[in-house]
Each structure stands twice: as C-alpha cells, then as structure tokens.
C-alpha positions in Angstrom: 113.8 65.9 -86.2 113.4 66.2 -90.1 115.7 63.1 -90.8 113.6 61.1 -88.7 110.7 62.2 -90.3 112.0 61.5 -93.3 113.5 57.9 -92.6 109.7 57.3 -91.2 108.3 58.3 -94.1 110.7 56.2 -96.5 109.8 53.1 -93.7 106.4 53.2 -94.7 106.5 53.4 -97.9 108.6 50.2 -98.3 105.6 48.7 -96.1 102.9 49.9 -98.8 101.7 52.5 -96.9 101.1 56.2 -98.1 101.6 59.1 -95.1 98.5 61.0 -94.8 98.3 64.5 -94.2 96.0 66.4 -91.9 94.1 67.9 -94.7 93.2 64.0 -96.0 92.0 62.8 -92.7 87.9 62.9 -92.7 86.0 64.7 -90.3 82.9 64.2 -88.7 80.2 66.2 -90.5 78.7 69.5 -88.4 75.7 68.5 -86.2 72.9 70.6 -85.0 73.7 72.9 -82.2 72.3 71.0 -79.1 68.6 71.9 -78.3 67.6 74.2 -75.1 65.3 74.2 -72.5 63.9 77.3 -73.0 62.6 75.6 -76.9 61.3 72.1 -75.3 59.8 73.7 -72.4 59.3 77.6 -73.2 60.8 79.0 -69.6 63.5 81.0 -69.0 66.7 81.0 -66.4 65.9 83.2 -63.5 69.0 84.4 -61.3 68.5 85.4 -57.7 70.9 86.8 -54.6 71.7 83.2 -53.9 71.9 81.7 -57.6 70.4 80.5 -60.3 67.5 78.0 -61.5 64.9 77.7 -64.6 61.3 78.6 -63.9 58.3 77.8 -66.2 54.7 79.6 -66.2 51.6 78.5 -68.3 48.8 81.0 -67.6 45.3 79.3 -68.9 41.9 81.5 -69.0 39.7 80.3 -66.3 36.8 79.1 -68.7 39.6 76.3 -69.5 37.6 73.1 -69.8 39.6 70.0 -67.0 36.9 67.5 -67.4 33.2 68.1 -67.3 34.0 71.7 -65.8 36.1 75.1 -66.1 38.6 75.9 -64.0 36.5 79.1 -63.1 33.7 77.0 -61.1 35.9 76.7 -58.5 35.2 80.7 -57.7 31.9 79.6 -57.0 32.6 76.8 -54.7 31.1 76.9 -51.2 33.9 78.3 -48.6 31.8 77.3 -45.3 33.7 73.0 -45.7 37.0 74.6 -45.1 36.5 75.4 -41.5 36.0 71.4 -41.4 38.4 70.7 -43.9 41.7 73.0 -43.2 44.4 71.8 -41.2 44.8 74.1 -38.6 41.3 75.0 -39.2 40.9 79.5 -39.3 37.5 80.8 -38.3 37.6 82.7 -41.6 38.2 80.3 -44.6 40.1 82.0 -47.5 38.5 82.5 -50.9 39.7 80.2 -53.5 41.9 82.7 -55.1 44.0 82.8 -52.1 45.0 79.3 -52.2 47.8 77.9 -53.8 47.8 74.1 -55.8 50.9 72.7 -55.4 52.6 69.4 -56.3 56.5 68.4 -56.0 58.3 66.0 -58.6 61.1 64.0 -56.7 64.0 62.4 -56.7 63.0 59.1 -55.2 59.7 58.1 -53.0 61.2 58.1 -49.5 61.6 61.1 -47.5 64.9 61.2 -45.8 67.5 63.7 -46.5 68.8 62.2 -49.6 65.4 63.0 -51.6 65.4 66.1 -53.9 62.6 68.0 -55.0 63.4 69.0 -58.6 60.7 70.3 -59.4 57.9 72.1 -57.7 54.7 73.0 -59.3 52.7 76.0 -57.8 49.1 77.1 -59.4 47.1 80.2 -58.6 43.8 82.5 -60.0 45.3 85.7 -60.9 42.8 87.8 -62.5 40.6 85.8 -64.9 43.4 83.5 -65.3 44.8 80.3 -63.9 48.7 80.4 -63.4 51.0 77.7 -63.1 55.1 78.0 -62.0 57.2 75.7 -61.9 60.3 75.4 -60.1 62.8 73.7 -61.7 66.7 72.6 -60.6 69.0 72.2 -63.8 71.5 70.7 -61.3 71.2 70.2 -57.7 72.8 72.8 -56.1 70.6 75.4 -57.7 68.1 74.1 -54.9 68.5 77.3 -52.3 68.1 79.7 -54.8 64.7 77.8 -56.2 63.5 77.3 -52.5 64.2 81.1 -51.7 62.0 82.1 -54.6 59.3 79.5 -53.9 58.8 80.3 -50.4 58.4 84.0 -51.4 55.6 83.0 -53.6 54.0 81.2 -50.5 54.2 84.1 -48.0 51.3 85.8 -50.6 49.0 83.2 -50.1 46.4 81.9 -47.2 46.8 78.4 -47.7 47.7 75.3 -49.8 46.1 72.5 -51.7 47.8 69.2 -52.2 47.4 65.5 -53.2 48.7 63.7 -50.5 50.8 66.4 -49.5 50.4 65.5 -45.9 52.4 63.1 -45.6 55.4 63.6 -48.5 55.0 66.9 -50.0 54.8 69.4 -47.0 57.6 66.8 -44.9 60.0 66.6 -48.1 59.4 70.2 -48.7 60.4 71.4 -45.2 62.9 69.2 -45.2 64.6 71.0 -47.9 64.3 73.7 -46.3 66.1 72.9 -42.8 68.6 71.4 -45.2 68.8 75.1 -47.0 68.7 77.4 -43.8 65.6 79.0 -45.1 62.9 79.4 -42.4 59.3 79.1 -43.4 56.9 77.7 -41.4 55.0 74.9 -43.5 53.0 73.9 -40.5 51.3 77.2 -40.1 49.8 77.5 -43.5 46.1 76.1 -43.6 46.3 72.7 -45.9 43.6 71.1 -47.7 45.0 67.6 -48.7 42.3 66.3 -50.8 43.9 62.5 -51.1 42.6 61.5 -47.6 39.2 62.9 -48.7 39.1 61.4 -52.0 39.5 58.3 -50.4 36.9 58.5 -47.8 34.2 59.2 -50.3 35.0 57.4 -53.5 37.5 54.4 -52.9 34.5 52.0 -52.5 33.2 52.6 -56.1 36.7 53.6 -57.5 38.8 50.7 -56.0 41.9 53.1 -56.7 42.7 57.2 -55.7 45.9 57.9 -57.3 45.2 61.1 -59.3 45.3 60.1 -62.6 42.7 57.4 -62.3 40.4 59.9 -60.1 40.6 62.2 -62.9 39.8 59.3 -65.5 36.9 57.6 -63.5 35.6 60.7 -61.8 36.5 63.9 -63.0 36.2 62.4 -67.0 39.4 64.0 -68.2 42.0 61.8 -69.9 45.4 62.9 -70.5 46.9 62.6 -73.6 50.0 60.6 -75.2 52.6 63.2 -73.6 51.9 61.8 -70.0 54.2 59.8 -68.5 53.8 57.0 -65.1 54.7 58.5 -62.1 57.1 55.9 -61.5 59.0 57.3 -64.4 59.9 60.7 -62.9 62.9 60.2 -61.1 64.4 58.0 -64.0 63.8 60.2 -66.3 65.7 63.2 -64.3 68.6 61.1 -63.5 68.7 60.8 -67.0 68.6 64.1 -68.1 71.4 64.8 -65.3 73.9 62.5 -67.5 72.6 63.4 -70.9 71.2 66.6 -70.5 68.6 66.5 -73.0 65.8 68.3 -72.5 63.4 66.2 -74.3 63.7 63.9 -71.7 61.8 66.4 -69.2 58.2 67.1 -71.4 56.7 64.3 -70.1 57.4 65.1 -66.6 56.5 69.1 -66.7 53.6 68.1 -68.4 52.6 65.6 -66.1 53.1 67.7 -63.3 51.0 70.6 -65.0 48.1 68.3 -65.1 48.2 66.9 -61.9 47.4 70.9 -60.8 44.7 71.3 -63.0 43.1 68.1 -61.7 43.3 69.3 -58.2 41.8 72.4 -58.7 38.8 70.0 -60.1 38.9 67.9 -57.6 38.9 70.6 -54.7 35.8 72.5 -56.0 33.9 68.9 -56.5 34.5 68.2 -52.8 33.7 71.1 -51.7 29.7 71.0 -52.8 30.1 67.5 -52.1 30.7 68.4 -48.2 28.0 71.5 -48.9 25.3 69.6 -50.4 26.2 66.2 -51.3 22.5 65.3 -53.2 22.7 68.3 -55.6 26.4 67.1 -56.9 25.8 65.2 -59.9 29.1 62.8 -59.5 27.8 61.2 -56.2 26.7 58.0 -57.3 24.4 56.3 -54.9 27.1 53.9 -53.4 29.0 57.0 -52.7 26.0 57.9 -50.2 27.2 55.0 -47.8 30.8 56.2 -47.6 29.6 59.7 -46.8 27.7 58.4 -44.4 30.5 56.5 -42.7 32.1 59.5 -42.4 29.4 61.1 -41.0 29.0 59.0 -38.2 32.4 59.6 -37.1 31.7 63.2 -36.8 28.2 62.3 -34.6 26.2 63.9 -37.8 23.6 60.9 -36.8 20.6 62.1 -39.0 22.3 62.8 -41.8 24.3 59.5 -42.0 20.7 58.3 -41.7 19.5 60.1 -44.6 22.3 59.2 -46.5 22.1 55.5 -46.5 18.0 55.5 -46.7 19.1 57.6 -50.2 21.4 54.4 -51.3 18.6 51.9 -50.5 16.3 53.9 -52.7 18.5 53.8 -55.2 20.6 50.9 -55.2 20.6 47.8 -57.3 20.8 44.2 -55.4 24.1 43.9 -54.4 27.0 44.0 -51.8 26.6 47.6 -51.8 22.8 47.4 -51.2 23.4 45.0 -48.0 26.2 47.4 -46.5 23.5 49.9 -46.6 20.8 47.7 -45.4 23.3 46.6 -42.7 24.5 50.2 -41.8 20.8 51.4 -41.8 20.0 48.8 -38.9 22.7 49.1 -36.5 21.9 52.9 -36.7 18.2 52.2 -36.1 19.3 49.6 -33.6 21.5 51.6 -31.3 18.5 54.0 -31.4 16.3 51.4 -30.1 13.9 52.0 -33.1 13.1 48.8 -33.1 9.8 48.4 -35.5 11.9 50.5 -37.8 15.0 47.9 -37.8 12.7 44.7 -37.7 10.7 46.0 -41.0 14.5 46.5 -43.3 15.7 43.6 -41.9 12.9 41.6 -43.0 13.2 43.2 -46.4 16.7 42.3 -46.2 16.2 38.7 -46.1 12.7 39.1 -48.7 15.2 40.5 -51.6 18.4 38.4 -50.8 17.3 35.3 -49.2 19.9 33.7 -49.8 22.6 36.1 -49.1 23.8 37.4 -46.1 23.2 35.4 -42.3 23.2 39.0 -40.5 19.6 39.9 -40.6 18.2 36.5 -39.6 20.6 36.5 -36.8 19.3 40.4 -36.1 15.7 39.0 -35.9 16.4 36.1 -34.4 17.7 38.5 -31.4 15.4 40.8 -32.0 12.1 38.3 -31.2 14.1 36.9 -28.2 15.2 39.8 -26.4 12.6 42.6 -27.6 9.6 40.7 -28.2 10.3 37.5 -25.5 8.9 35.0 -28.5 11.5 32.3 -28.2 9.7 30.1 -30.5 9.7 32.8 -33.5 13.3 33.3 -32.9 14.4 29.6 -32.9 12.3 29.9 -36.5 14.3 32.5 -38.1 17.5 30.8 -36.7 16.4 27.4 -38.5 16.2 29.4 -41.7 19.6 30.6 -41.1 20.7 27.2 -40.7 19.4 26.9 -45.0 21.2 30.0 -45.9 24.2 28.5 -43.9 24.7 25.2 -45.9 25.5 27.4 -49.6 27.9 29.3 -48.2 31.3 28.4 -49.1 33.8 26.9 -46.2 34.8 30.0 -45.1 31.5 31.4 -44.1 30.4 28.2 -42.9 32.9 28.3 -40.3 32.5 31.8 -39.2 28.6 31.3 -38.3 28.3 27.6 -37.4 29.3 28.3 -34.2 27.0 31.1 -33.4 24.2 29.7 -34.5 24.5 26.3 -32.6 24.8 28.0 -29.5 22.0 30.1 -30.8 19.6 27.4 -31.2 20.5 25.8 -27.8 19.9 28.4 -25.7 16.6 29.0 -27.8 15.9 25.1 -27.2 16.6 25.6 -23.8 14.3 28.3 -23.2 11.0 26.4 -25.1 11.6 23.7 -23.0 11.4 25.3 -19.5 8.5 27.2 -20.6 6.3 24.1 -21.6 4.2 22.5 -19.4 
C-alpha cells in the first residue's frame, strides 16, 4: 500500500500537480447554530401520554384595544340573542367567559381525509385576561397527541365561537378526530358561527365578509405588515415541513392570533346588534334593510317595518333607498294598508321619476283593482311607457310585455264602460 502511494505521488508530480494534505484542504467557515421555535414564536414543546407537539399562549389584558373597542366589552354583551343564535339553542345561554374562540389553520381548503389541521387556535377570558393557545403539529404524526390535549380544553367550556366554522372548522375538526380514535362530541357543543350572520347583515354595504376585510371596513382594525393571505397558509407550512425554518411560520401564528381577536369583536357587535340594533353605532342605515330581511323570515313583521321606515328616513337617493321603498310596500301591501302603500309609492315615483317601473305598475294596480278607476290606472301605465323608453335593452324587454298587456286590458275596460 505505501509503494502505491508513493508511485501515485511521483505520477503526479510529473503531471504538475502537488498532493494536498488534509490539513491544506479549506473548510467551510462555522455558521450560526440553526434558530428554534421556541425564539420565533416564544412556546414551548409539551409532551403528553400519547406524544409530543408545540403549544403557544399569548395572554392580553382585556382593556386590549381590537378596533374601536376592548376586548373586555364583550363581558357586557347582551346574553338573551344566544337563545336565537346557538346551534342547538340551550334555554340558559352561557356567559361570555364560558365560550371558547376558535379557528384552525389547514393543510388545504377541502375537507376530506387528506386535510390536516396544523394548527388550532383556541381563545378564552380567564380572569381579567384574554388567552390565546395554539396548537401546533411540528410534524404530522404529532396530531393525536395535539387533538387529546385540545379536546380536554373543550370539555371546560359551554360553547364555541367560529368564522365559518360550520361548515369547515367543526367537519375538519371532527374529522380528525374519527381519524384519531378520540371521541368528542363536536355536535353537542352550542356554536355561534358568526360568518353566516355577518353576511346577513352587512354584505349589502360591505360587498365582501372574509374576516379580514370585516375587520378593516367594519370593525376599523388593520393588521399590520406581519400578516400574511390566507391563501398563503398551507404553502408556507409545506414549506416549513422541507426546510424547517421557523421564520416561515410568524406570519401564519400571527395571522391566526388575529383572526381570534377579531371574532371576539365581531361576536359582542352582533350581539347588541340583535339586542338593540338602533343604539349600535356601526349599523349604517342600509344595514337597517338587511336586518329587516331577516326579520321577516323570522315573522318579526313590525319590526321589519320599523326597520326599513328607519332607512327611508335616513337614506340618500339611491338603489338602496328604492329596496326600502320597495320592501316597505309589499309589507304594507300584503297588509292591505292600502292608503299607506299608495302615499310611498307615489313618493317613490316624485323623487326618482325616472328610475324604477315598480311603483307605477303598483299604482297602476292599485287604481284598477282597489279603487275600480280604470282611467287613472291606464294614466300611470302611459307614464310608465316614458320611464320605459331610457331604460337600457335589458329592462326594456323585461317590462314591455307587461305593460302592453297592461294597457289592453285597461283599454278594454274604458271601452265597455262608455256609452
């Protein structure tokens, strides 16, 4: 062995080349020692009967300011909505400190068995102050022992509040759980999801109800640079599953600490909202005709009514303005409160004559079949016919129809009647 070593070495140097020895090859130079999670995100590893998994807590005072209000107001919120609210409804509604806020960060948007929750988010008033935990899996198969754990902090509590937890939080959630052979009935616990809600009330006015741009347009909180898109979440874990940096995860704790404190907003707004909606200062009056909407589906007739005539005194010319005006009337109509109808409808057509065809139809039927005037109501049809030819194509096609035969039968009826 030392020969050949030594006939290499006299090879080489007949090529040029000098042998180098261990000690003259370079070496990288010393890095950092790799950053933890416990330093980006300040939690510790908590190891249970069935494993391990990494758990974060940020406790907040409750005269923490989310928006125009602190967290404490919600102590003060009205309980008596719940019984209308909860699903299943309890005859006794908790107190707010009973209730737990809760929101998942996934693996992907569909539901199915192949969907992790990564991380779970769960906030509570303890005390005077607001506490948030979050569940989080450093790998996936520390999922049973982070489930165990989480459904232990559920069994404290009366009931849950989620953002659209309905219909992926709760499902994805109890999912995991079949999947885990931990039993916990999800069902059972009394839910306030305040997406479907949200929507009801303010999606007229706000166009949009994800969280983030309630919270902007509503609420007036804005979150700051560390927030990530929602969108992002997943990409960003998958990441951090291959690289296993930890810096890729402050957007996404963050984001999903924040999307807790906005619900516990959100909830006590609604709340007085469904207590007293005139004395809650972020009801706008175009709000007043989606609460009324809603309302009327529950049979709460007089207060729908005084609802909408609260829009018209306080609404600007509009499309809003004419939903109300047109809501208003079909209320009055169905009542048979005739004199009532006739009078809005007429200021209907006085402030936006040229607008909408609906009230001069509504007089014309109201002077032929109420008042038996067939002559007034081919008049207020002819002046349909001059709001007809501005409207564009479309509408023109819609009402043509009905208003010929409209005028017809009106024609018809002056004719037999004359002499």
């Amino acid at each position: 062995m030392n020969e050949r070593r030594r006939q290499l070495r006299n090879r080489l140097r007949r090529l040029g080349k000098q042998p180098r020895n261990r000690a003259s090859i370079p070496r990288p130079a010393p890095t950092a020692p790799p950053s933890t999670l416990e330093e980006h995100l300040g939690g510790w590893v908590r190891h249970t009967e069935r494993g391990s998994y990494f758990l974060v807590e940020h406790c907040l005072p409750l005269e923490h300011q989310h928006g125009p209000y602190p967290l404490a107001r919600i102590l003060q919120a009205p309980r008596d909505p719940l019984r209308e609210l909860l699903t299943p409804a309890p005859e006794d509604p908790p107190a707010p400190t009973r209730f737990l806020f809760l929101d998942t960060e996934t693996t992907g948007l569909a539901r199915g068995a192949g969907t992790y929750v990564f991380l779970v988010g769960v906030g509570r008033i303890d005390g005077d102050r607001f506490c948030v935990r979050q569940y989080f899996l450093r790998d996936l198969d520390e999922e049973p022992a982070m489930l165990a754990d989480l459904v232990q902090h559920l069994n404290a509590l009366a009931g849950v509040v989620t953002f659209n937890g309905r219909t992926f939080d709760l499902p994805l959630l109890a999912t995991r759980l079949v999947l885990n052979r931990i039993s916990f009935p999800l069902d059972s616990l009394p839910h306030l999801d305040l997406l479907p809600i949200t929507r009801r009330l303010w999606r007229a006015r706000l166009g949009q109800c994800s969280l983030n741009h309630v919270e902007r347009h509503l609420l007036g909180h804005r979150r700051d640079q560390n927030d990530i898109p929602g969108w992002l979440v997943p990409i960003l874990y998958r990441d951090y599953l291959r690289t296993r940096d930890p810096a890729l995860l402050e957007g996404i704790f963050y984001h999903n600490l924040h999307d807790i404190l906005s619900m516990v907003s959100l909830a006590d707004v609604i709340l007085r909202v469904w207590h007293d909606p005139w004395a809650e200062p972020l009801m706008q009056p175009e709000d007043f005709i989606s609460w009324a909407r809603w309302l009327l589906r529950s049979a709460r007739v007089g207060e729908a009514e005084a609802a909408l005539r609260h829009a018209l005194r306080h609404l600007s010319p509009g499309s809003a303005r004419e939903q109300a005006f047109d809501m208003l009337t079909r209320l009055l109509k169905r009542q048979r409160r005739w004199a009532e109808a006739r009078r809005l409808w007429e200021q209907w057509v006085e402030e936006s004559p040229t607008g909408s065809l609906t009230p001069y139809e509504e007089l014309a039927k109201y002077y032929e079949w109420v008042e038996h005037d067939p002559q007034q109501a081919l008049a207020w049809v002819r002046r349909a016919w001059h709001v007809w030819e501005q409207l564009d194509r479309g509408g023109q096609l819609q009402w043509e129809g009905a208003l010929r035969h409209r005028e017809q039968r009106l024609q018809g009826k002056i004719q037999r009647r004359s002499p």
